[in-house]
Backbone bond lengths (Angstrom), bond angles and torsions (degrees), N, CA, C in turn:
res aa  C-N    CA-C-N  psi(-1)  N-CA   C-N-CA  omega(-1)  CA-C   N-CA-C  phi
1 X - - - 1.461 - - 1.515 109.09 -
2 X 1.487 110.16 137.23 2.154 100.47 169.05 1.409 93.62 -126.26
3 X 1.668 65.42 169.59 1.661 91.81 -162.64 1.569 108.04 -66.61
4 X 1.489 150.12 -158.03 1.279 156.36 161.43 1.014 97.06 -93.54
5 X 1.477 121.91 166.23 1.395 121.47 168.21 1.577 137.78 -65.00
6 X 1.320 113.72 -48.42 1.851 107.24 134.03 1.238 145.47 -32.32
7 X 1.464 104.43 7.66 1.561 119.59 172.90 1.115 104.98 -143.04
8 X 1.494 133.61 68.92 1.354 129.82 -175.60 1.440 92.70 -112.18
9 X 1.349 91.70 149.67 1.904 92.94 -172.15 1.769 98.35 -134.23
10 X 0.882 116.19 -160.28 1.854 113.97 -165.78 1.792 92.89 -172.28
11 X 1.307 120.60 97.99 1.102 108.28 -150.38 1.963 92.93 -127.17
12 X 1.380 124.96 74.82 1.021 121.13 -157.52 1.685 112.12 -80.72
13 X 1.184 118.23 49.50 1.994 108.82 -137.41 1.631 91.63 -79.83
14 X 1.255 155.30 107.67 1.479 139.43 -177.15 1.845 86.69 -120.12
15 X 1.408 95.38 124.25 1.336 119.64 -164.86 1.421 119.82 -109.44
16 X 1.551 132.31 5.84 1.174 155.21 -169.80 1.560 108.24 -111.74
17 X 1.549 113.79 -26.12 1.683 110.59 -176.99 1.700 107.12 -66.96
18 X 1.638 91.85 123.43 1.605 67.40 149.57 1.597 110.48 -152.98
19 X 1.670 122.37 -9.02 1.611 89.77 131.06 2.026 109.85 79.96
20 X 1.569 102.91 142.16 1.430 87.19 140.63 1.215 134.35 -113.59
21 X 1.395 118.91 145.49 1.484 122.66 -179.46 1.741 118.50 -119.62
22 X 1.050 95.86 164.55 1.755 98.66 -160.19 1.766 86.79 -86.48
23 X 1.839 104.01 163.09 1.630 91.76 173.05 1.463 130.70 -54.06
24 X 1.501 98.84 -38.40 1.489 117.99 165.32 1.595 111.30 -31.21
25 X 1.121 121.85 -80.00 1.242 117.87 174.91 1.556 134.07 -94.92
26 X 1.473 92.49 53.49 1.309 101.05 163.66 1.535 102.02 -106.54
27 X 1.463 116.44 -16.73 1.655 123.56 156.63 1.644 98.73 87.11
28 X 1.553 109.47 35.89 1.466 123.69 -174.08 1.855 102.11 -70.54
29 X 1.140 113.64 156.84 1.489 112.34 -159.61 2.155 96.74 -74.31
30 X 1.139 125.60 -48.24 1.611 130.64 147.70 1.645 115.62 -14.95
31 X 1.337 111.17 -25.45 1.555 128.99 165.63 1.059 122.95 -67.25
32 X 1.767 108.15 -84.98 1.302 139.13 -125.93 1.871 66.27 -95.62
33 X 1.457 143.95 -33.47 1.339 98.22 -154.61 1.028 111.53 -114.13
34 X 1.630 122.88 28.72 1.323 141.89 113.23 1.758 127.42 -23.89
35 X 0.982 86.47 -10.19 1.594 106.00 179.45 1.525 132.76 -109.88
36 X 1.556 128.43 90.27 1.478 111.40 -129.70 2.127 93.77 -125.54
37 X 0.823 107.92 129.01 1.471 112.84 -170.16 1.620 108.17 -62.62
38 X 0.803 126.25 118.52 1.844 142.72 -177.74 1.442 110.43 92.19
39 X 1.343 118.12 -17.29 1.519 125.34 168.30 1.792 108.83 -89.83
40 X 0.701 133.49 -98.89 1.715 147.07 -162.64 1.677 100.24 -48.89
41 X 1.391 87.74 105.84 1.719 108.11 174.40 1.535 115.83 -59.67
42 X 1.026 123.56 177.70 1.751 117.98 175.31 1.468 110.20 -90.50
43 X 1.464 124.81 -33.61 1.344 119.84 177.18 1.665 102.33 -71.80
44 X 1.381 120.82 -24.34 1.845 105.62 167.96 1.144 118.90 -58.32
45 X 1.560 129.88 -39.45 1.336 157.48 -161.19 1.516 99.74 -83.05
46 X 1.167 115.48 -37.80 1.916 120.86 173.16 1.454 103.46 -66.70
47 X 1.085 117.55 -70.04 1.530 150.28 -151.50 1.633 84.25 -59.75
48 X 1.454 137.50 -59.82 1.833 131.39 -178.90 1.571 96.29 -94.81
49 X 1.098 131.41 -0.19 1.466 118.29 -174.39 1.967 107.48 -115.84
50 X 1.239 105.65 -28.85 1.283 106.62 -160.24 1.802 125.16 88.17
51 X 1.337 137.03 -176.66 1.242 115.07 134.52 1.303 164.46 12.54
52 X 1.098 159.38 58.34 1.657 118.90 -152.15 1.444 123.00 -76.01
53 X 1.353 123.34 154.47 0.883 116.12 -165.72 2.253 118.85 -57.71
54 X 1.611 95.51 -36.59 1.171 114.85 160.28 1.242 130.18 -126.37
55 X 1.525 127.91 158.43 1.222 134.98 157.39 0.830 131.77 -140.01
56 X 1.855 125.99 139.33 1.507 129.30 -135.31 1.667 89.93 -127.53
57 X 1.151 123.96 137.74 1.711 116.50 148.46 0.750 128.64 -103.52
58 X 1.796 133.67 110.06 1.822 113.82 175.86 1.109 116.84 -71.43
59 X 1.505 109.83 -170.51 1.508 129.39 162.94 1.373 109.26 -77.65
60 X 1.076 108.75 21.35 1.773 93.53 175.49 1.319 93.34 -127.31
61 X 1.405 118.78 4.81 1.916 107.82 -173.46 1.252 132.35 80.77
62 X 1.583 101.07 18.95 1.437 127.40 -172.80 1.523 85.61 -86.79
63 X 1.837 99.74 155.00 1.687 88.33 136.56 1.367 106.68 -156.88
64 X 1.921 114.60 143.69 1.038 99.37 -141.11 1.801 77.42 -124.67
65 X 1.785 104.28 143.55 1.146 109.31 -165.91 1.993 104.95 -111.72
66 X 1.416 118.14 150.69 1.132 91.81 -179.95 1.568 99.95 -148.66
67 X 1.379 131.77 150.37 1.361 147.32 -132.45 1.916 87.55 -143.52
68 X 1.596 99.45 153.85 1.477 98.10 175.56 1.766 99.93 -157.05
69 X 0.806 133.89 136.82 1.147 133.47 122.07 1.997 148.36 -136.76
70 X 1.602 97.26 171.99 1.695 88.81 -150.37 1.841 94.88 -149.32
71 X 1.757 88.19 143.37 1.405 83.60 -171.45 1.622 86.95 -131.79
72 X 1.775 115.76 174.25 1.084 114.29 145.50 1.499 116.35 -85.73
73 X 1.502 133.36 176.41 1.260 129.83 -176.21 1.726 96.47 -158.20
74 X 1.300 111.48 123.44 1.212 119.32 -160.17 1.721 98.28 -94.47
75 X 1.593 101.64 150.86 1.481 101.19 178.32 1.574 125.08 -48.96
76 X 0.755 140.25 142.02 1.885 140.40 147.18 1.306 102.83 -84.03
77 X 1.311 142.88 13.93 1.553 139.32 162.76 2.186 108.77 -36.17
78 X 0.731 140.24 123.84 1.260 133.03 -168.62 1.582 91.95 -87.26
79 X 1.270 113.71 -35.37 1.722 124.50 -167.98 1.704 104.49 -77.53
80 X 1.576 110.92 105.88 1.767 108.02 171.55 1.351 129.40 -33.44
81 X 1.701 110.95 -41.18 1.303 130.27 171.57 1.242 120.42 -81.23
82 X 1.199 134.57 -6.29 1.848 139.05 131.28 1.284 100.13 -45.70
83 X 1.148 111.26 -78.92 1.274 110.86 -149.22 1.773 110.55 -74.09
84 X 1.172 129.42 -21.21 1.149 122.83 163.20 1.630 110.35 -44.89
85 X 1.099 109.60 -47.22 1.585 101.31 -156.61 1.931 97.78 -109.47
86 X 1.202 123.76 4.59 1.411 113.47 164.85 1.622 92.50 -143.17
87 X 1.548 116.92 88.44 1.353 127.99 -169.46 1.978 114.43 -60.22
88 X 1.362 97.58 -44.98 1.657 114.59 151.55 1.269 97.45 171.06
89 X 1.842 114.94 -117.18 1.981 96.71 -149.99 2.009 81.15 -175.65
90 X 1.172 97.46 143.92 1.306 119.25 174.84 1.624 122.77 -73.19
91 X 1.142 125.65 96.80 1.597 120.62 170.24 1.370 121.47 -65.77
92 X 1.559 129.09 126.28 1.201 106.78 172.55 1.388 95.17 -147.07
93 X 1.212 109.53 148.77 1.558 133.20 -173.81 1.522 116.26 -120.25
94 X 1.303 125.58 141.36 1.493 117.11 -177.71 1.390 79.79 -148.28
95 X 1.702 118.35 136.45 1.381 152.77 146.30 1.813 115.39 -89.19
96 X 1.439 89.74 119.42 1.929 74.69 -168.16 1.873 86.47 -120.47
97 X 1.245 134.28 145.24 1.497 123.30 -177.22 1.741 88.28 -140.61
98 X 1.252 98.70 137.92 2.069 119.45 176.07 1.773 83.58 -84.18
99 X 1.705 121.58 151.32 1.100 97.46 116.52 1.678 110.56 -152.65
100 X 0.959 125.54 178.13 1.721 140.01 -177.79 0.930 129.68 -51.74
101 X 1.465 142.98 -164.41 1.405 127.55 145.04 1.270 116.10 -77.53
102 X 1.421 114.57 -31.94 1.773 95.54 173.98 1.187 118.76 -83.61
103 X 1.618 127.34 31.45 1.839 126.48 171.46 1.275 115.86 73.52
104 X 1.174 126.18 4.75 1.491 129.03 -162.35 1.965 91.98 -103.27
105 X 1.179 100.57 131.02 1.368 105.14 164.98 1.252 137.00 -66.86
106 X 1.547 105.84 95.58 1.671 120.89 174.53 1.588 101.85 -45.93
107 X 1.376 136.06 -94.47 0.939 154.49 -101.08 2.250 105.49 -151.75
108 X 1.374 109.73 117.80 1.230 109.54 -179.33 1.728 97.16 -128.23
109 X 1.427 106.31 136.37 1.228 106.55 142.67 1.629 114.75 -146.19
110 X 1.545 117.19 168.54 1.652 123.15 -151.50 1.240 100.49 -143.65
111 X 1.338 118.48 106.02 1.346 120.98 -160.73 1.584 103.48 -120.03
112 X 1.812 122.23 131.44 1.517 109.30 -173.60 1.613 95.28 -145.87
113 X 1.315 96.08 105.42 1.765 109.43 156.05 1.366 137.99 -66.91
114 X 1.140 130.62 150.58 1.755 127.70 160.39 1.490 108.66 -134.49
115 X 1.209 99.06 96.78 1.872 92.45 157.80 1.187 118.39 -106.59
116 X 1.579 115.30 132.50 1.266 110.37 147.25 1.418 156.69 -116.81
117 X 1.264 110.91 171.16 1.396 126.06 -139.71 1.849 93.77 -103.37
118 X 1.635 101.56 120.02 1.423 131.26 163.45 1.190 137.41 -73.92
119 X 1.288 148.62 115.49 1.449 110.58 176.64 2.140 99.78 -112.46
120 X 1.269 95.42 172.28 1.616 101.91 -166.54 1.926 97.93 -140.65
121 X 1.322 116.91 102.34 1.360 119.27 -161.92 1.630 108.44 26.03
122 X 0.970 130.39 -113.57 1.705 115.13 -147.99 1.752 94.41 -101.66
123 X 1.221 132.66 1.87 1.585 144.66 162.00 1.243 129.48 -71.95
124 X 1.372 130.62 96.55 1.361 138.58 154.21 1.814 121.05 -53.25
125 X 1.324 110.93 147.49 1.243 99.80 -157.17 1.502 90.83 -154.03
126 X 1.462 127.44 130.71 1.881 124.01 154.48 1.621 109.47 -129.91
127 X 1.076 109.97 178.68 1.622 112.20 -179.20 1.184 118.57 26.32
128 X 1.624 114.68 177.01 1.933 127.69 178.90 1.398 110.90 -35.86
129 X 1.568 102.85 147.77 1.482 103.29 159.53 1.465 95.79 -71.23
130 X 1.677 127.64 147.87 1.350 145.61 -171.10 1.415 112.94 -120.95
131 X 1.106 153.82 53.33 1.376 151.05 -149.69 1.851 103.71 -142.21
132 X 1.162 113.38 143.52 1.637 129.06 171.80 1.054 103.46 -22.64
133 X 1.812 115.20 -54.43 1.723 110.80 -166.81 1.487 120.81 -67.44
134 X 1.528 92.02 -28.23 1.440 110.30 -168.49 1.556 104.71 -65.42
135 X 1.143 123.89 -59.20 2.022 143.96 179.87 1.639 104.47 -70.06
136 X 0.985 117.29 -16.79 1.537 120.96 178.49 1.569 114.56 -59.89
137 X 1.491 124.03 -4.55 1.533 127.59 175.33 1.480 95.51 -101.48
138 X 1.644 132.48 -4.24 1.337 107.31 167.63 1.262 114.04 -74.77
139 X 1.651 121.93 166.14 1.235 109.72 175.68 2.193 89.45 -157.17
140 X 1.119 86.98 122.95 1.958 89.22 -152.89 1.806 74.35 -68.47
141 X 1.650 79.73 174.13 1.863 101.05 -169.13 1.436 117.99 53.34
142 X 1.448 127.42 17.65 1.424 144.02 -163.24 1.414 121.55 -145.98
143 X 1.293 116.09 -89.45 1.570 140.47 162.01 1.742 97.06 -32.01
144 X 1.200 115.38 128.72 1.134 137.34 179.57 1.829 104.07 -91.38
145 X 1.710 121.04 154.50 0.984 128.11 140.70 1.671 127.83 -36.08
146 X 1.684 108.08 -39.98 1.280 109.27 -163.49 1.361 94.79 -86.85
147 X 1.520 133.57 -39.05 1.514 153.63 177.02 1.507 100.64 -28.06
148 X 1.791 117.51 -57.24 1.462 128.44 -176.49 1.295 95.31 -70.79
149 X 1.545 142.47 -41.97 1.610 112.82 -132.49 1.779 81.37 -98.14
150 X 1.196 131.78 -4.06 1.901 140.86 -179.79 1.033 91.17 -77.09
151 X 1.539 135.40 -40.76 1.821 134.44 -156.50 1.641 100.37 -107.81
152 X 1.058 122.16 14.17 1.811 116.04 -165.30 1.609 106.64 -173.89
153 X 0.937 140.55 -16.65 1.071 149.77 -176.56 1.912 132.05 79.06
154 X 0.817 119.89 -129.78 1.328 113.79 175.50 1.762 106.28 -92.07
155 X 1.598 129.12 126.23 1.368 115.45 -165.52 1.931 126.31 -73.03
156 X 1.043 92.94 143.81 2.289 74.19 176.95 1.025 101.38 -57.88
157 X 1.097 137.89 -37.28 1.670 104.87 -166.02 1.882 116.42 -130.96
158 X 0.836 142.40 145.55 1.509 140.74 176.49 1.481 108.65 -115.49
159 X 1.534 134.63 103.72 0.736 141.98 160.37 1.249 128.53 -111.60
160 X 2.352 129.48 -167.32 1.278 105.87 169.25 1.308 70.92 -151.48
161 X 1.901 89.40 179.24 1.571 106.48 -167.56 0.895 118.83 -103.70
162 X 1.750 150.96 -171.87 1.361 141.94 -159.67 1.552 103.51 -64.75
163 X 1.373 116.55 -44.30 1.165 156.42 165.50 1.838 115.89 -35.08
164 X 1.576 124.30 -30.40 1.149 132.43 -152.39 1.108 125.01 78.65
165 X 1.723 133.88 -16.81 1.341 120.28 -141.21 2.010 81.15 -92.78
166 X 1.295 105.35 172.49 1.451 134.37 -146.83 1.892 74.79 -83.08
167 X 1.896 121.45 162.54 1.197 117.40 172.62 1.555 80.55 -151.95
168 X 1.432 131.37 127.54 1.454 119.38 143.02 1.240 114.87 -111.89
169 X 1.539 115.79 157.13 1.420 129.69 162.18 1.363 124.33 -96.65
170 X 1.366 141.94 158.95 1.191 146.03 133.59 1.509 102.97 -114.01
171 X 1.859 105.38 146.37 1.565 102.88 144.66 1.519 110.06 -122.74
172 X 1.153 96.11 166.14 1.828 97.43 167.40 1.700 95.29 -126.76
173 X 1.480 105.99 154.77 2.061 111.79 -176.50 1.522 85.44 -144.96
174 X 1.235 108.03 147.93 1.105 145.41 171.71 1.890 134.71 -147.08
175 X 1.260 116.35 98.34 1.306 106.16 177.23 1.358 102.99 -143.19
176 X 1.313 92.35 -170.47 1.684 106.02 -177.57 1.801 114.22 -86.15
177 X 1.215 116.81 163.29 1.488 124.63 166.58 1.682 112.35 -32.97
178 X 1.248 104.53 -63.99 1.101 117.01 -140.82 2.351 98.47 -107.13
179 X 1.281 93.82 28.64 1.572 98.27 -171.28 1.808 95.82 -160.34
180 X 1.516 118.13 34.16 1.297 114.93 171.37 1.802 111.06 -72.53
181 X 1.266 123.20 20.13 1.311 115.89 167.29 1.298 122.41 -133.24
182 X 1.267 87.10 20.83 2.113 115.58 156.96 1.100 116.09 -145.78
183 X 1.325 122.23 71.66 1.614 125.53 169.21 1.151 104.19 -77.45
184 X 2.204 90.96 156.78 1.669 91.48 163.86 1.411 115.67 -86.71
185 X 1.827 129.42 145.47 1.597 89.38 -157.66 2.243 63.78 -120.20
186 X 0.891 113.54 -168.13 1.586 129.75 158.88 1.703 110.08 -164.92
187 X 1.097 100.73 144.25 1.318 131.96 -168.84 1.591 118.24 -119.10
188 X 1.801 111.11 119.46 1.312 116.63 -176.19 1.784 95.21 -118.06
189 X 1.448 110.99 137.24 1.255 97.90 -177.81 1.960 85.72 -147.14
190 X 1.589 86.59 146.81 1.603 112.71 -168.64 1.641 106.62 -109.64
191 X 1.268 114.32 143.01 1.216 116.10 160.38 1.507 108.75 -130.92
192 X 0.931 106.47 139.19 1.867 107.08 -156.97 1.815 98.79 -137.53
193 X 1.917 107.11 140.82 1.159 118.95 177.21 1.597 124.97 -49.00
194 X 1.171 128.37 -150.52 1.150 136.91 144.96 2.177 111.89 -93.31
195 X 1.468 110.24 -6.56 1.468 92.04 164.53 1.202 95.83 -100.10
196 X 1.207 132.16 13.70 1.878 111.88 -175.35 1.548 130.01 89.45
197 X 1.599 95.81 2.19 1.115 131.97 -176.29 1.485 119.84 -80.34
198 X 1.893 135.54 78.91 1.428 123.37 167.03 1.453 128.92 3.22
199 X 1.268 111.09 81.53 1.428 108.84 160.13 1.449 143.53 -57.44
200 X 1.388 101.56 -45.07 1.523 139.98 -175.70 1.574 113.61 -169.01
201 X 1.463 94.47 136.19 1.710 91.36 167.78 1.552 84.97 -158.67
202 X 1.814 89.76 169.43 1.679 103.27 -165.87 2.020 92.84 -147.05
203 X 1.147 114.43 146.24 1.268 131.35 -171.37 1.326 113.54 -132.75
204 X 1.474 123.31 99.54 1.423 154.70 -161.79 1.706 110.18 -101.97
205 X 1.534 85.76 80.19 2.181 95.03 162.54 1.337 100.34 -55.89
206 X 1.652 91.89 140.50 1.935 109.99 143.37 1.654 86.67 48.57
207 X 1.165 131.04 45.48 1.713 122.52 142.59 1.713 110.83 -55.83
208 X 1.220 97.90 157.43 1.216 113.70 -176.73 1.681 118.59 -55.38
209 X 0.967 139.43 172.44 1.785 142.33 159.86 1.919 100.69 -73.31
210 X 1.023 117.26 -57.06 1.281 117.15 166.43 1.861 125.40 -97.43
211 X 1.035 108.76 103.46 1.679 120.81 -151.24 1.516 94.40 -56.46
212 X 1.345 128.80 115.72 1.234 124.36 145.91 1.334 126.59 -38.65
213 X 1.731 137.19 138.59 1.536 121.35 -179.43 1.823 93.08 -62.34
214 X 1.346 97.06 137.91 2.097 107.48 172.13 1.531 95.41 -110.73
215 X 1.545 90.06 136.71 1.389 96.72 178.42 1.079 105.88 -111.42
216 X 1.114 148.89 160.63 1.889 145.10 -144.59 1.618 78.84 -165.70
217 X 1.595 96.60 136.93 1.567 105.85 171.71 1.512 104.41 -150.22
């Protein structure tokens, strides 16, 4: 399903980097709350943040910028046979910042996931199964926020749109042992009312390892 064109989102999430990053942008909470809504300009927010990874424009002349980062994190299981079969779990963090015409930051939110990662004989595995059959009980203007997080759990990522309105993600990855730098990853992404209520959502087979920005129209 896509979104309308008033709901175009840019959703670049690539969930496999992990890279080195400075503390700054590891988007550790000692950071982000350095960052204060009607105070902290956007060139302050460049200047310790860098870039963002994306940027959205609404219809209201907002524009809302958003930062991510994500690591793997390997088990501390002391037991070999723990850790064989729950290797550890994916961190991921999303910084999403509104701001105005005068650059000053309206609006912050700091969003931090953990999934973890299974394996099943020679199969690696993180987050929901993601498939047509699986999303086929949403039904937009119906299906609740709370409806998804009962069928999928808590989402990786919490974001919003140029617009403000609420955006979550899930992914689910799956590959083999011996091909962890081509997973299959799929991508469910929500756009939700002001009651919390499914507006639109769209469900992305075989996305990339590093998420192309998707443009939804």
């Amino acid at each position: 399903m896509r979104f309308p064109a008033s709901a175009v989102l840019l959703l670049g999430f690539g969930i496999f980097l992990v890279g080195c990053a400075s503390f700054a942008k590891r988007l550790e909470v000692i950071t982000v709350s350095k960052i204060q809504p009607t105070v902290t300009t956007r060139a302050d927010v460049e200047q310790r943040l860098g870039h963002p990874k994306e940027t959205v424009m609404g219809s209201n002349g907002k524009t809302v910028s958003r930062y991510f980062f994500r690591e793997f994190q390997p088990s501390t299981e002391v037991s070999w046979s723990v850790r064989r079969f729950e290797p550890g779990q994916i961190l991921f963090r999303t910084l999403t910042l509104s701001y105005g015409t005068s650059n000053i930051v309206e609006r912050k939110l700091h969003d931090q996931s953990i999934t973890a990662i299974h394996r099943t004989n020679a199969w690696f595995s993180a987050g929901p199964g993601l498939t047509p059959e699986s999303v086929a009980f949403i039904k937009p203007n119906s299906t609740t926020e709370a409806d998804a997080v009962a069928r999928f759990g808590q989402p990786s990522s919490r974001t919003f749109d140029g617009d403000g309105r609420s955006v979550l993600l899930w992914f689910g990855v799956k590959t083999r042992q011996d091909m962890w730098s081509d997973p299959d990853i799929q991508k469910l992404v929500l756009l939700l009312d002001e009651r919390r209520i499914i507006r639109e959502f769209v469900l992305v087979e075989h996305a990339e390892s590093e998420f192309e920005p998707l443009t939804l129209h």
